[in-house]
C-alpha positions in Angstrom: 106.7 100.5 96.6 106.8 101.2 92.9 103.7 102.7 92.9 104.1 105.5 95.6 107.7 106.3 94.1 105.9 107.0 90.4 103.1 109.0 91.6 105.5 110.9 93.8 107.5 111.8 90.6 104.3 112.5 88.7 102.8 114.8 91.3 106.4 116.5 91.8 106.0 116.1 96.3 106.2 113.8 99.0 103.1 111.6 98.4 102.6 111.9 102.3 102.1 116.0 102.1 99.8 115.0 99.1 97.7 112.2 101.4 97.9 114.7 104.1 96.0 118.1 101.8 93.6 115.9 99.5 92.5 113.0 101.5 93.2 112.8 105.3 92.3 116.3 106.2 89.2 116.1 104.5 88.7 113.0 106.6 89.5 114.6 109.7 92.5 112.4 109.6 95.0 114.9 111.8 98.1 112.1 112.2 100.1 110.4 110.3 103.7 108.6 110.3 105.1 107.8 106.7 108.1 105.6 106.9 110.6 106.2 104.0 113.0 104.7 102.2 116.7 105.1 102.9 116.2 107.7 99.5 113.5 109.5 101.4 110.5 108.1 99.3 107.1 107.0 101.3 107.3 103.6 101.6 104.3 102.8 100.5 105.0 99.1 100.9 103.0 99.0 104.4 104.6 102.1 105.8 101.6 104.0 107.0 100.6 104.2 110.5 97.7 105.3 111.7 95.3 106.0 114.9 92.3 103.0 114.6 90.2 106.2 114.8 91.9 107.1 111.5 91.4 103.8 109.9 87.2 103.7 110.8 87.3 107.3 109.0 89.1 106.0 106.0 86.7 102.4 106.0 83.7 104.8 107.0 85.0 106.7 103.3 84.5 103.8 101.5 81.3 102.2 102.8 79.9 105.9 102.1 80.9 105.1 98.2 83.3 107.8 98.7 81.7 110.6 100.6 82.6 113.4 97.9 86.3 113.1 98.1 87.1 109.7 95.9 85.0 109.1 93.3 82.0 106.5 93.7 83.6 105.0 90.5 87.1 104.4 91.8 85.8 102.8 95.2 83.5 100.3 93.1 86.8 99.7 90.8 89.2 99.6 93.6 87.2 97.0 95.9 86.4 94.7 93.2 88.3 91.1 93.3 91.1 91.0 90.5 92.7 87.9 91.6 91.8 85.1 94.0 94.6 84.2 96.6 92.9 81.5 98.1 89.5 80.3 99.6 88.9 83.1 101.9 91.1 85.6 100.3 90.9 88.3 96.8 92.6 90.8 96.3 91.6 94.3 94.0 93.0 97.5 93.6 95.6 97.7 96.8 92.5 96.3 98.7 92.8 92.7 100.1 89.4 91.2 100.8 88.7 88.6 102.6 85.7 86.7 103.9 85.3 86.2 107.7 
């Protein structure tokens, strides 16, 4: 929650209309619902729903190492165990990953 309230006050707009411009509409991403907080800031604490076709684009965005629109660099970053949760379960940059 922290998170999405600091970059909203560092890009100075909602960071819904951001996500909207410079990622899901060059995903083909067309719908979105943001919850917010009761101070009108995306909650970004597991707010976001989206169509499962949405979510393949955004997992078919990060198994092509970005696809042009986030850098190779941050996906490798992002998706790279920080902390172990427990036998099955890491967890990296907002990413939880987990062995099946």
């Amino acid at each position: 929650m922290t998170l999405g309230v600091a970059l909203e006050r560092a890009l100075g707009e909602q960071l819904s209309d951001f996500a909207q411009r410079e990622l899901f509409a060059r995903v083909a991403i067309e719908e979105s619902e943001w919850q917010r907080t009761p101070l009108g800031q995306t909650s970004t604490a597991g707010g976001l729903c989206l169509a499962s076709s949405s979510l393949l684009a955004l997992g078919a965005l990060y198994l092509g190492g970005g696809n042009g629109v986030v850098p190779e660099a941050w996906v490798e970053t992002s998706t790279r165990a920080r902390v172990r949760i427990d036998e099955n379960t890491e967890y990296g940059y907002l990413w939880w990953l987990r062995t099946f």
